[in-house]
Structures are given as C-alpha cells and as structure tokens.
C-alpha positions, 0 to 999 in steps of 0.5 A: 321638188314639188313646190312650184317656187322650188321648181322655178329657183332650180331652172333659174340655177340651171340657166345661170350654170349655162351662161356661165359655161358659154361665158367660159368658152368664150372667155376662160378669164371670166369665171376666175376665183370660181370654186368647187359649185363649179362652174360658179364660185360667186354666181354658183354658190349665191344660186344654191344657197338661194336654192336651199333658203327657197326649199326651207321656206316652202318646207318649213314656218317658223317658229316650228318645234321638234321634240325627240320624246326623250327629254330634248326639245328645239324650237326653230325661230328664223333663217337669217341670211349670212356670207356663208349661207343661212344661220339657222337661230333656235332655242332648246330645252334638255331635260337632266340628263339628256343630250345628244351623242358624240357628233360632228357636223362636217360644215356647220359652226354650232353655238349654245348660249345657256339661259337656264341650267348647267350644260356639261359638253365634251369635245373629242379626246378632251375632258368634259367642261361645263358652263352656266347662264350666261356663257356660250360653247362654240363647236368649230366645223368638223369638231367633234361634240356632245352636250348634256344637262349636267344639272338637276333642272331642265337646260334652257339655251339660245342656239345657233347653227350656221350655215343651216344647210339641212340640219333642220330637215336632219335633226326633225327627222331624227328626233321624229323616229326617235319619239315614234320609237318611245311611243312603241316603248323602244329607245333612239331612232329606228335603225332602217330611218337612221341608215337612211338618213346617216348615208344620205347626209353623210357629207353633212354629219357624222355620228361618232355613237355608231361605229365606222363599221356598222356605218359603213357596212351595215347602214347600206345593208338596212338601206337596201332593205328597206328600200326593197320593203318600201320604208323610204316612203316618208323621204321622197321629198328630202332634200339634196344633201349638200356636196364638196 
C-alpha cells in the first residue's frame, strides 16, 4: 500500500474492526446479522469495499484501455458504487475470431450488450448461442463461460462487471503479458506471470483452458521458480485477493 489515502483507509478498517470486537465483548447481541468479513458484516463489508474503491482509484483513471495484442481490447469508463460493491462499466472491441477462453469469475456477475457484430457465447456443457446488436448475455456468478466474435467484422460491446472486486487489476494484467509475448512472436500470457497471477486471485477466477492439474501442481512449481529468479517484481503493488 504505497498511496498515503490507501495507507489511511486501512487503519480506518483496522480501527473500526477494534471497536467492534470491544463492542462484542461487552454486548454479544451488538454485532447480530455480521457475517464472514467478520467481525463485521454491516461495518465490515462497507469498510473493505470502501478499502478496494480507495485502492482502485489511486491505482487507476479512467477511462484507461487494456489491449491483449491478440485482437481483444477494453476500455475502462467508471466504478459505479452498488449494494454489492463497485460495478465496474466498460466497452470491449473483439476482433473476428477472438475472445476469451473457458472461465469462471467466482463472485462477479458479467453482462455484455452487443452494439456492433455478432457475439457467439457458450456456457459450460451447453451448446453455443449468439446474439446480435441490441441483445444483452448475462454470466451468473460461478458460471462458466467463453464469448467469441462469431462475425466477420470487429465485435463492439457495452459491458459490465459487478461487483469489480480485482477484475481490473487481473485481466490488465493478463492481457499486459499476453501482448508482451506477441511482441516476442509467442502466443497467450507468459506461463511464470500467469501461475502467478491464476494462484493469487484463485478465489476470484477459474480458467477452465488450463487443467486442474497443471493448476494445482504445476502453477505453485512456476511460482516458486519464479520467485526464486526474481520475476514478481512487477506485483509488489498487487492487490489483496478477495477472501470468503
């Protein structure tokens, strides 16, 4: 936490987490309803939502524009503050044939709404389905997903992610070493950034592409690796991945 404002908002989490615990202690019926951020459901879960919307604006402006290098390209607008943390609105261009693997986001609702093109989308064990200008796809939390341009031009749709959690930070990161390795003739993201980043957020998302073996032995391996060789330099500012 670098950012002096990200530094405060923390000790502000801490101190409110203290009164609570003392106000437990003293009355047990105090703290009723308070779930997993625990002590605080209520007091808790508004404290680290403020927390992540601090860290997101002293890391991020928007608008701000992520490219993959390999035909998939999002603009970030805004956060929107909602009930259940930030919404995260965004714009993506896909060029024919391009799209995201097979993946779950764990926590996060996902919609796109087709301004340009032909979307093709496929939910997990289902067969593919497509939607034109106009019509919007909806992903559920926990559902598995791909989308792809099924058309022949480039793919233009609004888009929103909620809550926002660290599907920013994530996918930026993603597409930054995957356009890194186009530059250097290769294809997707290098393997040491991705086990990195796979394992730190895997509370968050799942990437179905790469098997639950390799994930769940081969990605610590490349993470211990790498950390021995000094590759991680780049994520001594990433953030916490989100717990429960």
């Amino acid at each position: 936490m670098s950012s002096p404002l990200l530094r405060f908002r923390a000790l502000e989490c801490n101190d409110a987490r203290t009164r609570a615990l003392s106000e437990m202690q003293e009355d047990p019926t105090s703290l009723e309803g308070w779930d997993r951020h625990g002590p605080g459901d209520a007091r808790g879960a508004r404290c680290d939502s403020g927390l992540q919307r601090t860290a997101a604006m002293t890391r991020f402006s928007y608008p701000h524009t992520i490219d993959n290098g390999a035909g998939e390209r999002l603009t970030f607008l805004r956060r929107v503050p909602t009930a259940t943390g930030d919404r995260i609105e965004g714009e993506n261009v896909v060029a024919p044939g391009a799209g995201p693997p097979m993946h779950v986001h764990r926590r996060q609702v996902e919609a796109l709404t087709v301004q340009e093109g032909r979307i093709g989308y496929q939910r997990l064990g289902e067969a593919p389905q497509f939607a034109g200008p106009g019509e919007t796809v909806v992903f559920a939390a926990g559902e598995a997903h791909r989308f792809w341009n099924a058309g022949t031009t480039d793919l233009r749709c609004s888009a929103y992610v909620e809550p926002a959690d660290n599907f920013e930070y994530f996918l930026g990161e993603i597409f930054d070493s995957t356009r890194r390795r186009m530059q250097q003739g290769r294809h997707g993201p290098d393997p040491f950034e991705s086990a990195f980043l796979v394992r730190r957020y895997r509370s968050e998302f799942m990437m179905l592409a790469v098997s639950q073996l390799v994930q769940q032995v081969v990605f610590p391996l490349l993470v211990f690796i790498g950390r021995l060789q000094g590759r991680f330099a780049r994520y001594a500012d990433a953030p916490e991945p989100v717990r429960g």
